[in-house]
Backbone as JSON, one array per atom type, in Angstrom:
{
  "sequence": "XXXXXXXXXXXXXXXXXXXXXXXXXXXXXXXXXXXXXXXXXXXXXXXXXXXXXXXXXXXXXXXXXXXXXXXXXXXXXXXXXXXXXXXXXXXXXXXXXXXXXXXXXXXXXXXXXXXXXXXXXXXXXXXXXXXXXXXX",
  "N": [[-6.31, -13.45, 11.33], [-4.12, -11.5, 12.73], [-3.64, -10.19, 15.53], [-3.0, -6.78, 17.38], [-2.66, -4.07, 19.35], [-4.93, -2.5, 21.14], [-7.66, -0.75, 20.01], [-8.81, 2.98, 20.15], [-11.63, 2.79, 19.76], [-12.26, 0.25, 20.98], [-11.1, -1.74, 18.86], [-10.06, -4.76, 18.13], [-6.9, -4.37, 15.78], [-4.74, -4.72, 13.32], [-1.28, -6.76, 13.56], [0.0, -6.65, 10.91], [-1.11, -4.64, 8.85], [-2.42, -4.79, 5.09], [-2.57, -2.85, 2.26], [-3.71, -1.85, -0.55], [-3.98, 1.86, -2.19], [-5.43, 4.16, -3.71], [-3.93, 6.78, -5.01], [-2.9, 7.58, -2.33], [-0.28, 9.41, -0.02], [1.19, 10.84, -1.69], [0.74, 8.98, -4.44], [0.29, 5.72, -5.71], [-0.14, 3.57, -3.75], [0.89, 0.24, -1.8], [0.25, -0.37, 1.24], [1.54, -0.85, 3.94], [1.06, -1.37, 6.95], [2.49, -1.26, 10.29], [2.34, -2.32, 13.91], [4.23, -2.04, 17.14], [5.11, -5.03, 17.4], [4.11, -5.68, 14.73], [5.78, -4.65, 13.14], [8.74, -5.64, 14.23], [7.52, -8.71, 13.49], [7.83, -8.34, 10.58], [10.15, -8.11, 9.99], [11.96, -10.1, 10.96], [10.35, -12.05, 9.05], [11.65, -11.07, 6.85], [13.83, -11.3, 7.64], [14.35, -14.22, 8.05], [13.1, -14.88, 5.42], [13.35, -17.58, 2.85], [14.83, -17.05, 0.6], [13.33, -17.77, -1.5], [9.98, -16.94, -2.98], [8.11, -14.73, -0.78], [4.77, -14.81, 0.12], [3.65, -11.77, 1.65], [1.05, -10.97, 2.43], [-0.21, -13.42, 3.11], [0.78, -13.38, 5.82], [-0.39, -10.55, 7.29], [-3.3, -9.09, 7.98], [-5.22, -8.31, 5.06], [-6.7, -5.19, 3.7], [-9.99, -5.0, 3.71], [-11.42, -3.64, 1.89], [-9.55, -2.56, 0.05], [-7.59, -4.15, -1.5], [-4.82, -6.34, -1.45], [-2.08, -8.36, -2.77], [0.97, -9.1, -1.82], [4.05, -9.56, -2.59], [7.52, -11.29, -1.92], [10.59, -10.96, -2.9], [13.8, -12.4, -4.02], [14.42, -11.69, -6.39], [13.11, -10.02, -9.61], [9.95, -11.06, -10.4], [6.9, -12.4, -11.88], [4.09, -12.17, -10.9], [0.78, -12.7, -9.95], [0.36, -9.89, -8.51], [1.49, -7.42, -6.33], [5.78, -7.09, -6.54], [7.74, -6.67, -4.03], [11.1, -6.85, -4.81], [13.56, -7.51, -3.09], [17.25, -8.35, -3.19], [20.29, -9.85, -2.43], [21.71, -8.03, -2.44], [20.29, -5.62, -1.75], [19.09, -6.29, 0.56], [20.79, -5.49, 3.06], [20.25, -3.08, 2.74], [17.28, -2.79, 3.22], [17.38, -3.68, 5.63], [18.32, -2.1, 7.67], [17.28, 0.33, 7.1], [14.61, -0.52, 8.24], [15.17, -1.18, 10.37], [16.02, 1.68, 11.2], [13.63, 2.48, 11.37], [12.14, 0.96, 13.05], [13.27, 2.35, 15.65], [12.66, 5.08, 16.01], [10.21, 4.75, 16.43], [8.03, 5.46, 15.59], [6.28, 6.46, 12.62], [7.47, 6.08, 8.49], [8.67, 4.35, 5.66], [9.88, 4.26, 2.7], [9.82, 2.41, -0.15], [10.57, 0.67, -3.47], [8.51, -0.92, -5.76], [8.96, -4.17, -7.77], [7.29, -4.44, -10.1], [5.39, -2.51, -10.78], [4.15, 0.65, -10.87], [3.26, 1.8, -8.76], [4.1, 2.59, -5.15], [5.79, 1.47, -2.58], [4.5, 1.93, 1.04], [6.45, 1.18, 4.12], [5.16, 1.32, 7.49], [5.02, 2.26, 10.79], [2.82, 2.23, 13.42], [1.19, 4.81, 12.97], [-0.86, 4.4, 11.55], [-3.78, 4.38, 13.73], [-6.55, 1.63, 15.57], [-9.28, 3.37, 14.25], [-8.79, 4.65, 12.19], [-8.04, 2.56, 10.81], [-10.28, 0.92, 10.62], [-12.07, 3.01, 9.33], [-11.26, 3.1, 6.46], [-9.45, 0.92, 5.83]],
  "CA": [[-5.7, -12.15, 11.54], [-2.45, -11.38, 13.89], [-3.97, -8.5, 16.1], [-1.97, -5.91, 18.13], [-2.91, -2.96, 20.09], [-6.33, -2.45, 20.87], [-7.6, 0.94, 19.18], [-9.52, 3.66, 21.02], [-12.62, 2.01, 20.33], [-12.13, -1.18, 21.09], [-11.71, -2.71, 18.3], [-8.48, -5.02, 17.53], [-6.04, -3.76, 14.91], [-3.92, -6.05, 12.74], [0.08, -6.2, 13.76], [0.62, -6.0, 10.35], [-2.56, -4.65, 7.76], [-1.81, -4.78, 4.16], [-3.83, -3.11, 1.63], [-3.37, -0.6, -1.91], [-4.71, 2.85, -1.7], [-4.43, 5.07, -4.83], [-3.42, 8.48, -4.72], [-1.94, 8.08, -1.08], [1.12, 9.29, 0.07], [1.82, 11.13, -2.96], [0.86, 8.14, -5.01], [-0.4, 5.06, -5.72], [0.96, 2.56, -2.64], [0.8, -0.54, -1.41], [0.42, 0.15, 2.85], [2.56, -2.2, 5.19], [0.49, -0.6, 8.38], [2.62, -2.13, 11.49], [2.5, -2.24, 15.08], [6.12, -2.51, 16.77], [4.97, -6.1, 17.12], [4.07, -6.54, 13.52], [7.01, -4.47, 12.56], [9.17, -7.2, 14.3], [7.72, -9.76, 12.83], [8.17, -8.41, 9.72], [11.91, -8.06, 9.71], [11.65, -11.25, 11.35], [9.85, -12.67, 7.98], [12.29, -10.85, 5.57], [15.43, -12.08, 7.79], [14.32, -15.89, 7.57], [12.92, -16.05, 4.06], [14.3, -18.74, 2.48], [14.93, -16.77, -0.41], [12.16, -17.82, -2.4], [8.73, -15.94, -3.1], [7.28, -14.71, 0.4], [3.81, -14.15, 0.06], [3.91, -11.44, 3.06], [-0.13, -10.74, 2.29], [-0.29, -14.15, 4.17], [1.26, -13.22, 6.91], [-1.32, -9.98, 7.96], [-4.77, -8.52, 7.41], [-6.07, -7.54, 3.69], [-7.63, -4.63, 3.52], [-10.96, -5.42, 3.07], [-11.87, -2.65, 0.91], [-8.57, -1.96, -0.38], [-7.36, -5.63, -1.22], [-3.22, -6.37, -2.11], [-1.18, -9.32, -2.39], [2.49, -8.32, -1.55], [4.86, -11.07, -2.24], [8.81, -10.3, -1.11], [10.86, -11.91, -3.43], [14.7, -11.74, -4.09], [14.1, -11.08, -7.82], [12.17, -9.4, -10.14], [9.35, -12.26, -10.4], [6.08, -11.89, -12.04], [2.95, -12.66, -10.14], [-0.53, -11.36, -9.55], [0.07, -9.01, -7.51], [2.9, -6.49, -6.18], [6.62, -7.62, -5.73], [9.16, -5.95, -3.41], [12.13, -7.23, -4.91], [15.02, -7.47, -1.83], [18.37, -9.15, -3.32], [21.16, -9.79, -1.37], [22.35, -6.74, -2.37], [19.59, -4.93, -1.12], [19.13, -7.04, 2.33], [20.89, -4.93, 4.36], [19.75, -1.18, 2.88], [16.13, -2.89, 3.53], [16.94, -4.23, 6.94], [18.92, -0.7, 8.08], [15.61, 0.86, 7.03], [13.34, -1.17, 9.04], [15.7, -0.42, 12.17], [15.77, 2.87, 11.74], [12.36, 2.74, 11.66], [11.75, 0.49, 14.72], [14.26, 2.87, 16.61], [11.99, 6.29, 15.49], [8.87, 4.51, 17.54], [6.7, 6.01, 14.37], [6.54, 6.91, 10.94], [7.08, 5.56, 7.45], [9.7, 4.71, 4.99], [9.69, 4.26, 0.97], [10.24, 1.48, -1.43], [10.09, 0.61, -4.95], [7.79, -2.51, -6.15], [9.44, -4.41, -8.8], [6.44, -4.84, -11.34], [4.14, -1.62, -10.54], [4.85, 2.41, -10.52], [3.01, 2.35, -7.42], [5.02, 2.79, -3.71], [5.4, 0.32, -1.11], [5.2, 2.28, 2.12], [6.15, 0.47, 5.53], [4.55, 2.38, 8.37], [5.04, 2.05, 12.06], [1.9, 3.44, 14.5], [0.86, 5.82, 12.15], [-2.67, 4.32, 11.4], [-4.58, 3.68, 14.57], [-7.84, 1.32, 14.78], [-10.11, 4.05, 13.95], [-8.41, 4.85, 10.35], [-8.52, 1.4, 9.73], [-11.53, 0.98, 10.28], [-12.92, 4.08, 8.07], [-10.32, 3.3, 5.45], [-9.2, -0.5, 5.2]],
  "C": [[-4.83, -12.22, 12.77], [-3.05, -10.13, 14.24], [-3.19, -7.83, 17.01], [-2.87, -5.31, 19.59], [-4.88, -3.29, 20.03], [-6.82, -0.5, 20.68], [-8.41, 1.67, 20.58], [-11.17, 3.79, 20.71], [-12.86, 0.95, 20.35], [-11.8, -1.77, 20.47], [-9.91, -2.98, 17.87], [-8.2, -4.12, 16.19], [-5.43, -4.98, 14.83], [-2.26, -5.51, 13.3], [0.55, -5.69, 12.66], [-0.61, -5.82, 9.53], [-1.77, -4.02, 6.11], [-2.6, -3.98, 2.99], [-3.18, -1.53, 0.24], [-4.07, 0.27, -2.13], [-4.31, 3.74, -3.27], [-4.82, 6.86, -4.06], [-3.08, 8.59, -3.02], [-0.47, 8.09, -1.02], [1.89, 9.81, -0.98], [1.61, 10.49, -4.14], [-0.08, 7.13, -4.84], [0.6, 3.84, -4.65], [0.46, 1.93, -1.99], [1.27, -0.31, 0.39], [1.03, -1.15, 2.98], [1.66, -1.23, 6.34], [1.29, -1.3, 9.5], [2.36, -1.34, 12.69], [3.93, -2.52, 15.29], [5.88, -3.87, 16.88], [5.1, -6.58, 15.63], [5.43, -5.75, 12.87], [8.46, -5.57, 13.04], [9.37, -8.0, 13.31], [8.31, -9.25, 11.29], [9.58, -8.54, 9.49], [11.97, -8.88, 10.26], [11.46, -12.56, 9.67], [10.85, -12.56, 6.83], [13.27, -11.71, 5.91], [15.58, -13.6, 7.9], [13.48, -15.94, 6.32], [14.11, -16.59, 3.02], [14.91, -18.24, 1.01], [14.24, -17.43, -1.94], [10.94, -16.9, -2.61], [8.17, -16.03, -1.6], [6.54, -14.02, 0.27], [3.37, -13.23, 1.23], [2.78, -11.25, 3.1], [-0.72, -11.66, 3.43], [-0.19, -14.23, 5.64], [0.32, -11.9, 7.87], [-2.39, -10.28, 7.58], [-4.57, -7.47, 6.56], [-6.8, -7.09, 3.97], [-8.88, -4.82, 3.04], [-11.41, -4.63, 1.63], [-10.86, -2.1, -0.12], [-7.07, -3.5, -0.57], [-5.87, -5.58, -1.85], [-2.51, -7.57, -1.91], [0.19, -8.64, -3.09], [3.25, -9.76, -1.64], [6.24, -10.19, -2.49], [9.47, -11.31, -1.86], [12.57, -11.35, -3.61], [15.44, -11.34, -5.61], [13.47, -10.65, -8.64], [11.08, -10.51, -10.55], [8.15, -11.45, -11.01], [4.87, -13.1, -11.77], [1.99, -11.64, -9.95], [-0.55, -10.78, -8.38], [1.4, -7.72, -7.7], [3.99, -7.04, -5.77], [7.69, -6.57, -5.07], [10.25, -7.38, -3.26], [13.47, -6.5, -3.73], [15.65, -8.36, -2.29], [19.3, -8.89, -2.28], [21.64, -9.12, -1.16], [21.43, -5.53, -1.3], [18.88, -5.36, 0.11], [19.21, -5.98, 3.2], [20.7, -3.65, 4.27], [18.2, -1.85, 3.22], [16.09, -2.9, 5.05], [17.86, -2.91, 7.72], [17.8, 0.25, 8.13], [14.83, 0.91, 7.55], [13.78, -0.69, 10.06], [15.91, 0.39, 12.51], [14.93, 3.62, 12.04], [11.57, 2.48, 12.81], [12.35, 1.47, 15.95], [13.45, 4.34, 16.47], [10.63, 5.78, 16.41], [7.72, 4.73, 16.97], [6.61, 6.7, 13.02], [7.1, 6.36, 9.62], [8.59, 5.09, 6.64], [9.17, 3.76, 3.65], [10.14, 3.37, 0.55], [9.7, 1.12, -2.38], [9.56, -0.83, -4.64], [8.73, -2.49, -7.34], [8.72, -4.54, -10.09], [5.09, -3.61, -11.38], [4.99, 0.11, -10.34], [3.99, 2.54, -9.05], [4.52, 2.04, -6.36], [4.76, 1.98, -2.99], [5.73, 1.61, 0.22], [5.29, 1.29, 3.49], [5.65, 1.36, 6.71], [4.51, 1.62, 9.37], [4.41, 3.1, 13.12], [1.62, 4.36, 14.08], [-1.11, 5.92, 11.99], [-3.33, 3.1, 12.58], [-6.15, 2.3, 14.22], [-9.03, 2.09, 13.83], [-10.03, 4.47, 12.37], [-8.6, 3.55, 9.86], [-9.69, 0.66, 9.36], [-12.65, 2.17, 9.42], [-12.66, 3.69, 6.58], [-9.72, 1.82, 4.93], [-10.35, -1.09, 4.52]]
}
């Protein structure tokens, strides 16, 4: 695990925690939870993959209780799990997104999966340790 912040009771937090929740958020959605660290990295991860399948699941902490593999791919691909398809087309409305999100200091933004009616949300400082620990 890649840990961040430390919560308000002690207990690490992931930079980035990954995990599929139904009926949140309006919906059924695959969480991105970051820190501005793990938000970083993530736009970090999108802006060097090699344009192949990036399993980004790898890259945080799976919800224990609420388990998701997220792979970031730049076509509609089918794999067990969820893909957020980003083509080249959609690069820079993803990565405009992220920075208007890093630049906001907190709060969420929306995207489609390519193989699921659920929601990908990304979230920045929204869910402290204490939620994730009730709730991951």
């Amino acid at each position: 695990m890649v840990a961040g912040y430390l919560g308000s009771l002690g207990i690490l937090v992931p930079d980035i925690g990954i995990g599929f929740f139904e009926g949140f958020k309006g919906g059924d959605t695959v969480l991105v939870a970051c820190s501005d660290d793990g938000l970083r990295r993530l736009r970090d991860l999108l802006a060097s993959s090699p344009g192949g399948l990036l399993p980004l699941h790898q890259f945080g902490e799976v919800a224990p209780n609420h388990p998701a593999q997220l792979f970031v791919a730049p076509a509609q691909v089918h794999e067990d799990g969820f893909v957020w398809s980003v083509s080249l087309n959609d690069a820079v409305r993803v990565h405009d997104a992220l920075s208007s999100l890093a630049q906001s200091g907190h709060g969420h933004r929306y995207f489609e999966l390519a193989n699921s009616d659920a929601q990908l949300v990304v979230s920045l400082n929204e869910y402290d340790a204490s939620w994730w620990l009730s709730n991951a």
